[in-house]
The first five atom37 places (N, CA, C, CB, O) and aatype in JSON, in Angstrom:
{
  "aatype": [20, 20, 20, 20, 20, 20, 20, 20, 20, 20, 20, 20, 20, 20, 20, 20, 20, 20, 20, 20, 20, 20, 20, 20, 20, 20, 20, 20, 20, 20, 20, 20, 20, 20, 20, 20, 20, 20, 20, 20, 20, 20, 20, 20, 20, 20, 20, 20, 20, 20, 20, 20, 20, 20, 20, 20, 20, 20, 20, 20, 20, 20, 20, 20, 20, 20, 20, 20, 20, 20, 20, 20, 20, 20, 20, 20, 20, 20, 20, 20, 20, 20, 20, 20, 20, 20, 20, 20, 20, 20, 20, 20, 20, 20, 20, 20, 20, 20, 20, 20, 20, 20, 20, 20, 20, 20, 20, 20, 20, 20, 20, 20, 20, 20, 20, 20, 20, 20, 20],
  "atom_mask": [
    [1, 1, 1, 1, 1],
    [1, 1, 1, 1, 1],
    [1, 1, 1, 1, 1],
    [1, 1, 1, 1, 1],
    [1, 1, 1, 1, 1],
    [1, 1, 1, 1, 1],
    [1, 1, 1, 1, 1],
    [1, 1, 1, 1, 1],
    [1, 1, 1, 1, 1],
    [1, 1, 1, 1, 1],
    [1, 1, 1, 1, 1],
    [1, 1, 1, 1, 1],
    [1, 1, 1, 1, 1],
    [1, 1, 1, 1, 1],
    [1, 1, 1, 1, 1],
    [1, 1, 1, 1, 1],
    [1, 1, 1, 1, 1],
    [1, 1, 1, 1, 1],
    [1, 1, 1, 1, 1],
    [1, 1, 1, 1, 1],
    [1, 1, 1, 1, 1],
    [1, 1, 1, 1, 1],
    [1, 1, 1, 1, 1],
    [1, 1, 1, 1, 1],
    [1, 1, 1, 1, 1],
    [1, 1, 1, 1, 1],
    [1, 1, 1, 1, 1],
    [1, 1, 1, 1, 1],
    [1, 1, 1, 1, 1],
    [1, 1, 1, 1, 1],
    [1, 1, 1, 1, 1],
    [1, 1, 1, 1, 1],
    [1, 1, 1, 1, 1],
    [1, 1, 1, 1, 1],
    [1, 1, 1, 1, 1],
    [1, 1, 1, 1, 1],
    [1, 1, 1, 1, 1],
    [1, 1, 1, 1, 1],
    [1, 1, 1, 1, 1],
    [1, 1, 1, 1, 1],
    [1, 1, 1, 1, 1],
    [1, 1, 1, 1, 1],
    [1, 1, 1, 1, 1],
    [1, 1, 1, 1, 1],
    [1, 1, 1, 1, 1],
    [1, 1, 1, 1, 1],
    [1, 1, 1, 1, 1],
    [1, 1, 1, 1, 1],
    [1, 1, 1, 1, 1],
    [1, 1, 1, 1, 1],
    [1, 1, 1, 1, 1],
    [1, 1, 1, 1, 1],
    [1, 1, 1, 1, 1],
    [1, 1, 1, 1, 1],
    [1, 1, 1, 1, 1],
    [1, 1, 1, 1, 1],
    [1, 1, 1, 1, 1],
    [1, 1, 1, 1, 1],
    [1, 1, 1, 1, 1],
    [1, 1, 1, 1, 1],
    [1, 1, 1, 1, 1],
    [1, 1, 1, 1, 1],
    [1, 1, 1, 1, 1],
    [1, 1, 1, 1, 1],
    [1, 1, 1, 1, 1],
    [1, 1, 1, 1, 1],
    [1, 1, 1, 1, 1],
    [1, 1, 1, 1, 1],
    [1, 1, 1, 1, 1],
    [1, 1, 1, 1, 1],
    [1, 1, 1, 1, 1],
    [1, 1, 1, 1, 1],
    [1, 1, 1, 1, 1],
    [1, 1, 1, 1, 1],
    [1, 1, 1, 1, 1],
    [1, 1, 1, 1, 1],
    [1, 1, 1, 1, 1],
    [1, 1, 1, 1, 1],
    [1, 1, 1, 1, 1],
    [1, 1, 1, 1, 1],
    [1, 1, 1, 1, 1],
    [1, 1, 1, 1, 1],
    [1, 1, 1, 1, 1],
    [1, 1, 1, 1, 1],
    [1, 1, 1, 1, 1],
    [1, 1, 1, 1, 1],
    [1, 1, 1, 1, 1],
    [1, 1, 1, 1, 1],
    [1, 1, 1, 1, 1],
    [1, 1, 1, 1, 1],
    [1, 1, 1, 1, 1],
    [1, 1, 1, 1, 1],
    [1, 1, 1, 1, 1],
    [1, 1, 1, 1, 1],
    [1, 1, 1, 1, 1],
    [1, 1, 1, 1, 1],
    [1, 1, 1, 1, 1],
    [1, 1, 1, 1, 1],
    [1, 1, 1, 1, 1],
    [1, 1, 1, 1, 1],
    [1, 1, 1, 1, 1],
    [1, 1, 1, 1, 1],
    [1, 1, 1, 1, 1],
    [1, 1, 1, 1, 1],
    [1, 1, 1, 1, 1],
    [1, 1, 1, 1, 1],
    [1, 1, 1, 1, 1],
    [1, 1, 1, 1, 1],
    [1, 1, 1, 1, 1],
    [1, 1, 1, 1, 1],
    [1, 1, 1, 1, 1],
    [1, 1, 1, 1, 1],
    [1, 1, 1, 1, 1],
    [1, 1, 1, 1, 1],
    [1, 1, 1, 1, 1],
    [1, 1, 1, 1, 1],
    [1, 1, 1, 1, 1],
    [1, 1, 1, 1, 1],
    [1, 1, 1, 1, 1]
  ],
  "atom_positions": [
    [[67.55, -19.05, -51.12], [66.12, -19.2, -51.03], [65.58, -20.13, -52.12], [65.44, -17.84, -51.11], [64.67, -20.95, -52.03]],
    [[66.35, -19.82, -53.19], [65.66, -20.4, -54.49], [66.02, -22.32, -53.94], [66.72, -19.64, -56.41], [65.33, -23.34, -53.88]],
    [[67.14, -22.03, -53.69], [67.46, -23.69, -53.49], [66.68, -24.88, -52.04], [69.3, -23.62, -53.19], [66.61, -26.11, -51.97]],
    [[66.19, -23.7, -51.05], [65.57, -24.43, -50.49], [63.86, -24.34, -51.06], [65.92, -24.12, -49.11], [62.89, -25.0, -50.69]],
    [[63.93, -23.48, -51.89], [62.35, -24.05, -52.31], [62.32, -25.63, -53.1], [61.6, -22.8, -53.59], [61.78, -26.74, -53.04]],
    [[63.1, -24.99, -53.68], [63.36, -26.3, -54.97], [63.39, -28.02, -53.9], [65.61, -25.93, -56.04], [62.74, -29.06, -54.01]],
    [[64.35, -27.62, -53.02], [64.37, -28.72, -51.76], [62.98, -29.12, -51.31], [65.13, -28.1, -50.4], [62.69, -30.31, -51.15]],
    [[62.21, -28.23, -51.13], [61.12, -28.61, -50.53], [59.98, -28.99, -50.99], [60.87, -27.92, -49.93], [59.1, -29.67, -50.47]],
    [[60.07, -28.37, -52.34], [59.22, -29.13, -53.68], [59.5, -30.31, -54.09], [59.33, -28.51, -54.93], [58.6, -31.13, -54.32]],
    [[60.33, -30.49, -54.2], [61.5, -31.98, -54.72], [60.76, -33.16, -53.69], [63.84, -31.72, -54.13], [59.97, -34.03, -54.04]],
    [[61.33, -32.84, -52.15], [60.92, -33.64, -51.26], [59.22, -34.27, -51.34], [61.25, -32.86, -50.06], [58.88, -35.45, -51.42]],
    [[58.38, -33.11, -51.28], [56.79, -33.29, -51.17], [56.59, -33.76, -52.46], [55.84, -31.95, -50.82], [55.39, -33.6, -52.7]],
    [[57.11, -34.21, -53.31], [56.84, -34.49, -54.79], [56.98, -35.72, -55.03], [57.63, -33.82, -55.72], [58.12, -36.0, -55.39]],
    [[56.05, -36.87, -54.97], [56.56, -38.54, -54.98], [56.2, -38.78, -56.61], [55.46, -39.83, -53.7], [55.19, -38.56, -57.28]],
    [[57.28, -39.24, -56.83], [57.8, -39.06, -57.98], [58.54, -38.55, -58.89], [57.45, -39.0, -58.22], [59.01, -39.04, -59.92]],
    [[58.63, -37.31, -58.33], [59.5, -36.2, -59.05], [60.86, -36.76, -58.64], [59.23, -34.49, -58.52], [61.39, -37.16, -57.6]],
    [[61.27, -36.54, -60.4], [62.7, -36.88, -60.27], [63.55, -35.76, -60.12], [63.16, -37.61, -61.36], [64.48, -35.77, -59.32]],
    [[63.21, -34.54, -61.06], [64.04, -33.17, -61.28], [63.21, -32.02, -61.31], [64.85, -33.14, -62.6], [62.12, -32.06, -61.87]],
    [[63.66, -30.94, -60.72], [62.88, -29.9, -60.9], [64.26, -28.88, -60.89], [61.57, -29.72, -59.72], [65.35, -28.91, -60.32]],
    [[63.49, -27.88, -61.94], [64.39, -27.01, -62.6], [63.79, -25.75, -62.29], [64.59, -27.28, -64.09], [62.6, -25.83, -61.99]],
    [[64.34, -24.48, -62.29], [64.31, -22.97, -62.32], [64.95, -22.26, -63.37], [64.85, -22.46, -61.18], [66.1, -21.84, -63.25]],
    [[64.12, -22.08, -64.61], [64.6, -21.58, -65.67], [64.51, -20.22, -65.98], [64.17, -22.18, -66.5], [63.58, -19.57, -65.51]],
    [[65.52, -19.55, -66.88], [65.07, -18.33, -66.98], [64.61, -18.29, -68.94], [66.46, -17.16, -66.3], [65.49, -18.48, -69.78]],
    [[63.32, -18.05, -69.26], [62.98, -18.47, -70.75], [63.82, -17.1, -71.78], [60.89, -18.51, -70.96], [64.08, -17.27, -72.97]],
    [[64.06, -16.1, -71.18], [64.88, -15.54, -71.93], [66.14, -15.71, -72.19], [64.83, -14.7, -71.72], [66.62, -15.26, -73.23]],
    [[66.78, -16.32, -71.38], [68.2, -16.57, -72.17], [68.35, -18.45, -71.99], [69.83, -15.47, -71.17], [69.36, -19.1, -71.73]],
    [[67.29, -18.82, -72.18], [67.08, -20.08, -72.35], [68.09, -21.19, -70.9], [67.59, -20.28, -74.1], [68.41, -22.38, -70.84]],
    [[68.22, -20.3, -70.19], [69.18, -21.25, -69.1], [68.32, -21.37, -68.25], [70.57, -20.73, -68.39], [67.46, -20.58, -67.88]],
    [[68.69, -22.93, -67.78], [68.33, -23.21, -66.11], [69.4, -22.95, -64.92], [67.99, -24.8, -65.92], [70.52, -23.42, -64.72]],
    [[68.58, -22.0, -64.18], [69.46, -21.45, -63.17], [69.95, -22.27, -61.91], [68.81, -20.34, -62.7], [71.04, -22.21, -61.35]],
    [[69.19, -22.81, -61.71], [69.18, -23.94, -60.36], [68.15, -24.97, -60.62], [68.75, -23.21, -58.77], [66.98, -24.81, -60.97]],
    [[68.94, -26.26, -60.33], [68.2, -27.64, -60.35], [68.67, -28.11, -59.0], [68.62, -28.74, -61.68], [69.7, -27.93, -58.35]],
    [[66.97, -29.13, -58.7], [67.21, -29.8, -57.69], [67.17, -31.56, -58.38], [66.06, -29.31, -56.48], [66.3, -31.76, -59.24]],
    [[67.66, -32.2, -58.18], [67.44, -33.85, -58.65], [67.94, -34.83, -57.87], [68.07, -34.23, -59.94], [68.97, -34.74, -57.19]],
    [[66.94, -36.14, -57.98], [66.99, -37.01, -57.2], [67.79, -38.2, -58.03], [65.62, -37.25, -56.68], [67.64, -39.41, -57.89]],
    [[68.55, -37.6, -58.82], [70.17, -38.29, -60.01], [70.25, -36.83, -60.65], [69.79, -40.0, -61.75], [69.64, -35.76, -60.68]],
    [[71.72, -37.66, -61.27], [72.53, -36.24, -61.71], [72.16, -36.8, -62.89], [74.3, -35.78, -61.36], [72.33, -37.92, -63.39]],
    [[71.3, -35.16, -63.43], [70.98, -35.56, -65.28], [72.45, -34.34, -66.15], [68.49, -34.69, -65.97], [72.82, -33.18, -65.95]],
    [[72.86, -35.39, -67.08], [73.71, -34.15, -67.42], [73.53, -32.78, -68.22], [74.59, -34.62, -67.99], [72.49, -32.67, -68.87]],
    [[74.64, -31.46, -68.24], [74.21, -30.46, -68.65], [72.94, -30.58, -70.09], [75.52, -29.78, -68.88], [71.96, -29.86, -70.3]],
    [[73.27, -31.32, -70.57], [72.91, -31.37, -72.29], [70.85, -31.9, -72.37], [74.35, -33.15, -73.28], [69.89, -31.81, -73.13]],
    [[71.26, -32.49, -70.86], [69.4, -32.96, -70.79], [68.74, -31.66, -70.18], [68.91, -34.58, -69.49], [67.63, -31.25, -70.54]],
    [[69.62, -30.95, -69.11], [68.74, -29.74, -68.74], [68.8, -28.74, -70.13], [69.42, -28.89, -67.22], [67.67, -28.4, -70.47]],
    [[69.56, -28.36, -70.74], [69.52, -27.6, -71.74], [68.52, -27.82, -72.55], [70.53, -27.61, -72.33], [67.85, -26.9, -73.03]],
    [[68.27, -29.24, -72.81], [67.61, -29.51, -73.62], [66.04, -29.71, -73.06], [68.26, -30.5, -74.22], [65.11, -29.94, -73.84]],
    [[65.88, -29.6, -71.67], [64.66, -29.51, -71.17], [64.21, -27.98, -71.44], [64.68, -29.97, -69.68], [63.12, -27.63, -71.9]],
    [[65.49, -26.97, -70.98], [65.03, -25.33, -71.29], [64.39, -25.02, -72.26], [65.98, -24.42, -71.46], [63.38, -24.32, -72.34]],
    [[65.13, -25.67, -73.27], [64.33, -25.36, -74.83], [62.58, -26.0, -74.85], [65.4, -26.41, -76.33], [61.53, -25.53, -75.3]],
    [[62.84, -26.94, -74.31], [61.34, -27.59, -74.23], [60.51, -26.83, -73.87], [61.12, -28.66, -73.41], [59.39, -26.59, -74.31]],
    [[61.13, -26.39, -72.92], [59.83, -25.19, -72.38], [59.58, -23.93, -73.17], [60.18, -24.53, -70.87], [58.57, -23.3, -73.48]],
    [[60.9, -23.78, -73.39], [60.37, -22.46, -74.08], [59.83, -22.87, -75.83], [61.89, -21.18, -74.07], [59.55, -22.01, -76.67]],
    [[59.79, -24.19, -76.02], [58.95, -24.76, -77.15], [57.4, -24.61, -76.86], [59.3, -26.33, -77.35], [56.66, -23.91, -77.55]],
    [[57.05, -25.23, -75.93], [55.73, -25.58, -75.53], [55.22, -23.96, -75.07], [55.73, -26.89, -74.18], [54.33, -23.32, -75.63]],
    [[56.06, -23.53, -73.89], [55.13, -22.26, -73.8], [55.55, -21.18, -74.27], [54.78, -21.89, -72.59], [55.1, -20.16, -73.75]],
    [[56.4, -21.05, -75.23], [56.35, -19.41, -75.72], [57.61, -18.93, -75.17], [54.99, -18.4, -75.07], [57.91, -19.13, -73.99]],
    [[58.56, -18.15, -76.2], [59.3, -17.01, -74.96], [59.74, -16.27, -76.13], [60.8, -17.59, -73.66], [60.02, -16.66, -77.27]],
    [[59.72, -14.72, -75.42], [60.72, -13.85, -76.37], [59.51, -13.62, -77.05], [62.16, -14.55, -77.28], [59.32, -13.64, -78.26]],
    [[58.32, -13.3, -75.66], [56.83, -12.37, -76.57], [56.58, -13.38, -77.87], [57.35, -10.32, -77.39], [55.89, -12.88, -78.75]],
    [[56.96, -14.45, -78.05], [55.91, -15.44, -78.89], [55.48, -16.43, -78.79], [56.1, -15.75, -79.79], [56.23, -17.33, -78.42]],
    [[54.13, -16.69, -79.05], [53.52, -17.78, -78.68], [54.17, -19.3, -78.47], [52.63, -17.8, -79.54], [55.28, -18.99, -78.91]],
    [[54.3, -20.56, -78.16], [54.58, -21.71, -78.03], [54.03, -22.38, -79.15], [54.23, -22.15, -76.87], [54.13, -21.96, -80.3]],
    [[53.51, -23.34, -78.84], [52.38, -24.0, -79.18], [51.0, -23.8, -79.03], [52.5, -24.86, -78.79], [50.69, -23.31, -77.94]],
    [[50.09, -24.02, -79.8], [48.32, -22.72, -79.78], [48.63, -22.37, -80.33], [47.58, -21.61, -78.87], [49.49, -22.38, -81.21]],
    [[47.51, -21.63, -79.67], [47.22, -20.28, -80.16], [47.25, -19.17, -79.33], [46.06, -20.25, -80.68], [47.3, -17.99, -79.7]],
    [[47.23, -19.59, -78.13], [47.27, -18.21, -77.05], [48.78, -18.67, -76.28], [45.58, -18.1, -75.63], [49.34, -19.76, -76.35]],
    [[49.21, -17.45, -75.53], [50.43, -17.88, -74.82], [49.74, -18.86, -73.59], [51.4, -16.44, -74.2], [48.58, -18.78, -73.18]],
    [[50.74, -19.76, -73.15], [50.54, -20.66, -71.84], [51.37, -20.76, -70.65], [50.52, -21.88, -72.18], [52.6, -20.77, -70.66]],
    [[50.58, -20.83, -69.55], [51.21, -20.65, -68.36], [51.55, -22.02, -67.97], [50.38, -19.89, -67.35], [52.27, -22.23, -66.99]],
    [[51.02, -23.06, -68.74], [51.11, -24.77, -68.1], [50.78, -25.75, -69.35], [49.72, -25.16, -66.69], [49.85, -25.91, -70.14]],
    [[52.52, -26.52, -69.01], [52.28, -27.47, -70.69], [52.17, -28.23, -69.7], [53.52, -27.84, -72.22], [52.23, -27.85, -68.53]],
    [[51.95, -29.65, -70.13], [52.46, -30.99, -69.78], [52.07, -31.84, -70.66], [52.1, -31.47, -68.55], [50.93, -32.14, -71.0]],
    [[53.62, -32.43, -71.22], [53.92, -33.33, -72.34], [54.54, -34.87, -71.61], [55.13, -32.48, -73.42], [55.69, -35.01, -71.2]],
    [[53.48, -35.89, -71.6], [53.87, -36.89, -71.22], [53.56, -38.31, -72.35], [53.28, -36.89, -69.89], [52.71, -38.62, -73.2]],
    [[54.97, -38.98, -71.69], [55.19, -40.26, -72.66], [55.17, -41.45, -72.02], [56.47, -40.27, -73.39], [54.93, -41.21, -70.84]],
    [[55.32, -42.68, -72.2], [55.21, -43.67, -71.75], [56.59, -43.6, -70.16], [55.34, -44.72, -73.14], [56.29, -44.27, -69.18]],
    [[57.17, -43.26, -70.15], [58.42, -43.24, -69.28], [58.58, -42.26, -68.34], [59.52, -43.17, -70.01], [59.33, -42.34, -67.36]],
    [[57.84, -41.28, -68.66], [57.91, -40.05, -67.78], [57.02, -38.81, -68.23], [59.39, -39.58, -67.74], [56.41, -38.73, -69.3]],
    [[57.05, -37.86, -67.22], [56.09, -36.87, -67.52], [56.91, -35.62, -66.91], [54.52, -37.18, -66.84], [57.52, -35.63, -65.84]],
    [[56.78, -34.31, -68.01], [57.4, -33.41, -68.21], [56.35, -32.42, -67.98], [58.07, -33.47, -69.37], [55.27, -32.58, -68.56]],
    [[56.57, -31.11, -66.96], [55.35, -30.39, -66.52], [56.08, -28.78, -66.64], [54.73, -30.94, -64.75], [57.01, -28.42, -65.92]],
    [[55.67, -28.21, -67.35], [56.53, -26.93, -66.94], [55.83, -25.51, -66.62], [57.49, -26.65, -68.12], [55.15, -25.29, -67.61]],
    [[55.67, -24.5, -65.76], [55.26, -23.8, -65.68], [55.52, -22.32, -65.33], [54.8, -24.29, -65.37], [56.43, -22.01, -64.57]],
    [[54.76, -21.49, -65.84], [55.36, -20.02, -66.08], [54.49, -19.59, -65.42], [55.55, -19.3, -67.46], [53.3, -19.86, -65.28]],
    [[55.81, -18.24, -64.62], [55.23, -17.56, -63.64], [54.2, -16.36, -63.99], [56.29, -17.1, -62.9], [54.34, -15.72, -65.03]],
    [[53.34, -16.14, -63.24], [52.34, -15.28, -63.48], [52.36, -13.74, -63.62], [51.61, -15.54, -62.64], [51.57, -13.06, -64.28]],
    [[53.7, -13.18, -62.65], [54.25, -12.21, -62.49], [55.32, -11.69, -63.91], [54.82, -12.48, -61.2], [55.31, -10.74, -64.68]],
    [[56.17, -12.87, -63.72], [57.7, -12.66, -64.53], [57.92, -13.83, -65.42], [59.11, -12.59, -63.44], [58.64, -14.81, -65.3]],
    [[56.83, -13.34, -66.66], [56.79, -14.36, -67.81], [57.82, -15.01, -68.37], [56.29, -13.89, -68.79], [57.44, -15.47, -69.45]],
    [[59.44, -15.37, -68.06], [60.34, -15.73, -68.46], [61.1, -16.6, -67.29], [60.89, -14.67, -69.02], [62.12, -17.28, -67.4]],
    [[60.24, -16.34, -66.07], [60.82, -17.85, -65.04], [59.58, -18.72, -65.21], [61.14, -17.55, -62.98], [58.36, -18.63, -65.35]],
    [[60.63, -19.69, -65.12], [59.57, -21.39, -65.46], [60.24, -22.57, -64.68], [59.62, -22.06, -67.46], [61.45, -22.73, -64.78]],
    [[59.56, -23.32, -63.98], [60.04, -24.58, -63.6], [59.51, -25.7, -64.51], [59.69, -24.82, -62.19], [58.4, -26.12, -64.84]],
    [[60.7, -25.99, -64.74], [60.39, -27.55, -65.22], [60.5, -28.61, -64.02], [61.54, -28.05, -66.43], [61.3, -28.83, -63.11]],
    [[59.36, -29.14, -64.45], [59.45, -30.55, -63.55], [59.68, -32.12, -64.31], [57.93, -30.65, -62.73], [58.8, -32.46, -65.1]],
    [[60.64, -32.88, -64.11], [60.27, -34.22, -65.02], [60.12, -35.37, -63.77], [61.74, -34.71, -66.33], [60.83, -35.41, -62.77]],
    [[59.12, -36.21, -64.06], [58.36, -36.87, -63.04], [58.29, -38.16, -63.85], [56.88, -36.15, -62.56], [58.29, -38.29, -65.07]],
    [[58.21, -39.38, -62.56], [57.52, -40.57, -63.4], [55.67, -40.25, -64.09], [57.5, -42.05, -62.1], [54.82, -39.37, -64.19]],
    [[55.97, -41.84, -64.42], [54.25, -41.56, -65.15], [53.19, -41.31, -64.18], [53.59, -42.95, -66.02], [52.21, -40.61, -64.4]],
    [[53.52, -42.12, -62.76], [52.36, -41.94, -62.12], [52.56, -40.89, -60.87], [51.84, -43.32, -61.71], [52.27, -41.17, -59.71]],
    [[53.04, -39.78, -61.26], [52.96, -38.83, -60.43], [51.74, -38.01, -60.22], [53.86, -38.16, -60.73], [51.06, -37.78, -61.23]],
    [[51.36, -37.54, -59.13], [50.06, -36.95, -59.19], [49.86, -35.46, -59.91], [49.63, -36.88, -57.78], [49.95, -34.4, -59.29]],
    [[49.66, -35.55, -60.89], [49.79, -34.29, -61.05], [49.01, -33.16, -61.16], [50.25, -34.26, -61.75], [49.34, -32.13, -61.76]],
    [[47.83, -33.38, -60.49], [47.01, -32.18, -59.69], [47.68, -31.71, -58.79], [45.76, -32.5, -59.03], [47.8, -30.49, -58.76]],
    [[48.39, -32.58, -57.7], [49.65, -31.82, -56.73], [50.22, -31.44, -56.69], [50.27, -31.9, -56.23], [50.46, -30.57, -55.85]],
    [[51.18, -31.91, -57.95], [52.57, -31.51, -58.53], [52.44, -29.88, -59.2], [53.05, -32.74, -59.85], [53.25, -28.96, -59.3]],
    [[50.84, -30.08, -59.61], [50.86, -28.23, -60.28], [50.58, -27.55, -58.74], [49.1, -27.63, -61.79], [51.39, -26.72, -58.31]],
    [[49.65, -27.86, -58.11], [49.26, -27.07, -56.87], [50.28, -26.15, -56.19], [48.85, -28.01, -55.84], [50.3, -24.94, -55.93]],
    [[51.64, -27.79, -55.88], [52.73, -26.99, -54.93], [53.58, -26.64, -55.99], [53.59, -27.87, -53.64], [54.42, -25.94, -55.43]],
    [[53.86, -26.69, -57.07], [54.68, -25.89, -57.95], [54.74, -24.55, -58.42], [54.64, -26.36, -58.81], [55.63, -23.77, -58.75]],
    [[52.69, -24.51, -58.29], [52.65, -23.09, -58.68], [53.14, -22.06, -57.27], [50.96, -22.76, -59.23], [53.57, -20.91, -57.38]],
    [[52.96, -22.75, -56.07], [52.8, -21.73, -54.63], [54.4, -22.18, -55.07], [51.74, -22.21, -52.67], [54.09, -22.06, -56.26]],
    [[55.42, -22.47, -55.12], [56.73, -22.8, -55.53], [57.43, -21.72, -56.26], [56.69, -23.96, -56.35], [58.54, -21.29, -55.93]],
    [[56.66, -21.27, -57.35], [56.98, -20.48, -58.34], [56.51, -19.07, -58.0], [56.44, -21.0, -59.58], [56.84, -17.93, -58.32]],
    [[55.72, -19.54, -57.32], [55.25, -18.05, -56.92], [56.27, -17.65, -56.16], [53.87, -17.86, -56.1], [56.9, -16.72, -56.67]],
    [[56.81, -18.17, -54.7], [57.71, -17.38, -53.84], [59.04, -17.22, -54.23], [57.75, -17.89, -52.61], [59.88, -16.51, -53.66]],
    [[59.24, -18.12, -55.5], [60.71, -17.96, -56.08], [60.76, -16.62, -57.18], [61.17, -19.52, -56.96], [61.7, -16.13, -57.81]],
    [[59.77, -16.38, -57.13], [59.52, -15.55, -58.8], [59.14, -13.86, -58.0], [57.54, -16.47, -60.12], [59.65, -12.78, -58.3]],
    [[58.33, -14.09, -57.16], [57.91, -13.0, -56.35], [58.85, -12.53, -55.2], [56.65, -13.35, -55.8], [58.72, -11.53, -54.51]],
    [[59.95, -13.58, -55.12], [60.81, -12.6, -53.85], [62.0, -12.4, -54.12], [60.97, -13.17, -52.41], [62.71, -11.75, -53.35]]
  ]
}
């Protein structure tokens, strides 16, 4: 299930290069979908990102309050990650070009996260 969501997010996503299913407590990504093979050491190092920006292990991120939605973007790409509402320790990371839409990209990510997190 998890992998055809990820499929179907991936697809509707112009731009999206990778999207990830992390678990923020033991800092692993469980399933990636990508449109190139990034190696182990970039997803690892995306996990931590997230759990930099939003918090894990009951402590804050960055802020001051915990967050359900970073997005840290640079000239080359844009990094979106978001935590589920239910089960504060699954998160998708998304890494996208610059001009990805990303009012969309949160829209179908969150209904994304929701049915991966909730079923």
């Amino acid at each position: 299930m998890v992998v055809n969501e990820l499929d179907t997010l991936l697809a509707a996503s112009v731009g999206c290069q990778a999207i990830a299913f992390a678990d923020l407590s033991t800092r692993m990504i469980l399933v990636t979908d990508t449109r190139s093979k990034l190696p182990r050491e970039t997803l690892d190092a995306l996990c931590v990102q997230a759990a930099t920006v939003l918090g894990a292990h009951g402590k804050i991120g960055l802020g001051a309050n915990p967050s359900r939605l970073a997005l840290l973007a640079e000239k080359t790409s844009v990094h979106l990650f978001l935590r589920a509402s239910d089960e504060p320790d699954d998160v998708l990371c998304c890494v996208c070009a610059p001009d990805v839409n990303v009012d969309k990209l949160v829209d179908e990510a969150t209904k994304c996260l929701n049915r991966i997190s909730g079923g």
